[in-house]
C-alpha positions as CSV (number, residue, x, y, z in Angstrom):
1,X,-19.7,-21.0,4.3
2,X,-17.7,-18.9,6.9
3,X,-15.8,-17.5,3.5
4,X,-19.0,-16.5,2.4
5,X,-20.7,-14.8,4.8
6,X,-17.2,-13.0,5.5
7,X,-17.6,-11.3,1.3
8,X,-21.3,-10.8,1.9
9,X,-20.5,-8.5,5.1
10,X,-17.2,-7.2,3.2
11,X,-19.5,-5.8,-0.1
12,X,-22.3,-4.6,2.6
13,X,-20.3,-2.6,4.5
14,X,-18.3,-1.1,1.4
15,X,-21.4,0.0,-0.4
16,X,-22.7,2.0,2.8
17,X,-19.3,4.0,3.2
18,X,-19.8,7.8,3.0
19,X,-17.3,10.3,1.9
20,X,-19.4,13.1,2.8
21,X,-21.0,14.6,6.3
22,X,-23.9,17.4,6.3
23,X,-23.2,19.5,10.3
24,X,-26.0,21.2,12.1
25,X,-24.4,23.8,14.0
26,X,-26.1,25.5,16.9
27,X,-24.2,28.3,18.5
28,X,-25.4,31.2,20.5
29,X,-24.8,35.1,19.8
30,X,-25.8,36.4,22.5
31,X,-29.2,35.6,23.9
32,X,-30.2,34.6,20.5
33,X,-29.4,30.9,18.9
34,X,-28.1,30.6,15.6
35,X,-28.4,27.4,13.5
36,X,-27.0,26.4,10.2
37,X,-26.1,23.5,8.0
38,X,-22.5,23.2,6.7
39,X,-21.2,20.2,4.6
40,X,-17.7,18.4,4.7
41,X,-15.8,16.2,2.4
42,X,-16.6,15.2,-1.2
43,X,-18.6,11.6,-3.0
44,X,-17.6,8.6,-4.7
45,X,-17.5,10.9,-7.9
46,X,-16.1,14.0,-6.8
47,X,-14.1,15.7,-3.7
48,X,-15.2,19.1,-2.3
49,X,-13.5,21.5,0.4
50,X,-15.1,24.0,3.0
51,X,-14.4,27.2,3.9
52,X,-15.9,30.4,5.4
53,X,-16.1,33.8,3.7
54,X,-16.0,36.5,6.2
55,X,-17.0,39.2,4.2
56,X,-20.3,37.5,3.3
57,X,-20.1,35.4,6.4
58,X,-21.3,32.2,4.7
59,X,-19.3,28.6,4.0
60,X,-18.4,28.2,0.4
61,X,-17.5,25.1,-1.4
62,X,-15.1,23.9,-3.5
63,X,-15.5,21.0,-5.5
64,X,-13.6,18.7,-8.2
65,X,-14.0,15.5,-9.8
66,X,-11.7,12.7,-8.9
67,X,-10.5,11.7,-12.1
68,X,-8.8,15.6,-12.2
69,X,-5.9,16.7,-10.2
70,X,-6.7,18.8,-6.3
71,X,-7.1,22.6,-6.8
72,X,-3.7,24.0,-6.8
73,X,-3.0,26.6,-4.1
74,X,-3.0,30.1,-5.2
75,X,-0.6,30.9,-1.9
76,X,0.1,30.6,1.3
77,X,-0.2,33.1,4.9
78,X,1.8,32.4,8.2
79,X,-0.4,32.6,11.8
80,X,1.7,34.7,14.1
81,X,-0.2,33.4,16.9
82,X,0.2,29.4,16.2
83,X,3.4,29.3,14.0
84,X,1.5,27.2,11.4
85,X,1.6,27.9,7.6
86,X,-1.8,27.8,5.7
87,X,-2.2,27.5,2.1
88,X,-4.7,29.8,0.4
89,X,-7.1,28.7,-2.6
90,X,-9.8,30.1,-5.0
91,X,-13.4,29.4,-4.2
92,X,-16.0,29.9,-6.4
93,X,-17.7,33.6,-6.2
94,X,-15.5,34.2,-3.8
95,X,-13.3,37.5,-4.6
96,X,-10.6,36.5,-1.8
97,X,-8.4,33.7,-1.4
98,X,-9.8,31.8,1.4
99,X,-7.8,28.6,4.0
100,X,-10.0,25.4,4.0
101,X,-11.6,24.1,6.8
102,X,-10.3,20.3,6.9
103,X,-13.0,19.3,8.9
104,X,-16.2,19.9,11.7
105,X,-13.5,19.2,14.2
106,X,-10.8,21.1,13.0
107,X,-13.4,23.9,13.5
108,X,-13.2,25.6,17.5
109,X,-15.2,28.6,16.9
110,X,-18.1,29.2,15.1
111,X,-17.2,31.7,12.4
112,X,-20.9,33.2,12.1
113,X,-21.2,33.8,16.2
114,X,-17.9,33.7,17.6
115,X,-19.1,30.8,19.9
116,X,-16.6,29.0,21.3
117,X,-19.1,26.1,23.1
118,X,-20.7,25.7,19.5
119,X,-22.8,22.5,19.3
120,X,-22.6,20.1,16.2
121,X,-25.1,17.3,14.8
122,X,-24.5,15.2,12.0
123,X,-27.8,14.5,9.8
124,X,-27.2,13.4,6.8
125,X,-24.4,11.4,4.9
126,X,-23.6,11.4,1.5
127,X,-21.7,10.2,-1.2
């Protein structure tokens, strides 16, 4: 019985894991707020990476399926400030190679405002 209950909770739990995360971002610019969704990580079917354009000052997505290989990087620029080496890929209607943004966390300034006390809320998971 203890077995069983055990697999009932294991298939539960496994079924409600998300791979995805929608962000509401509030950040200020400013005496004016500024909100906007942004979306992280990929589904059960396919994977997906964020970035933000500057020159259109929007996040852009890319997205594969998971049966086909990750994007291959189409170079790579050094940060003089941080010593760290970022690789560059091809987003779609983008003209620009552009660094993903690995996650809402990695994120320390809002890239629309400038905010540095930006305020995040998940709301919605997917997958």
């Amino acid at each position: 019985m203890r077995y069983t209950l055990t697999f009932l909770l294991l298939v539960l739990f496994a079924d409600s894991s998300f791979a995805g995360m929608a962000y509401e971002v509030t950040s200020r610019q400013g005496t004016k707020t500024v909100k906007y969704m942004v979306n992280f990580g990929g589904g059960r079917m396919m994977d997906q990476w964020t970035a933000f354009d500057p020159v259109s000052k929007k996040f852009v997505y890319l997205g594969w399926s998971r049966d086909q290989s990750t994007p291959l990087k189409v170079g790579s620029i050094w940060d003089h400030e941080s010593g760290v080496t970022r690789d560059l890929y091809k987003f779609p209607n983008v003209p620009h190679p552009l660094t993903v943004i690995p996650s809402i966390s990695a994120m320390k300034v809002c890239p629309v405002t400038g905010d540095r006390k930006f305020t995040i809320r998940p709301v919605l998971a997917y997958d």
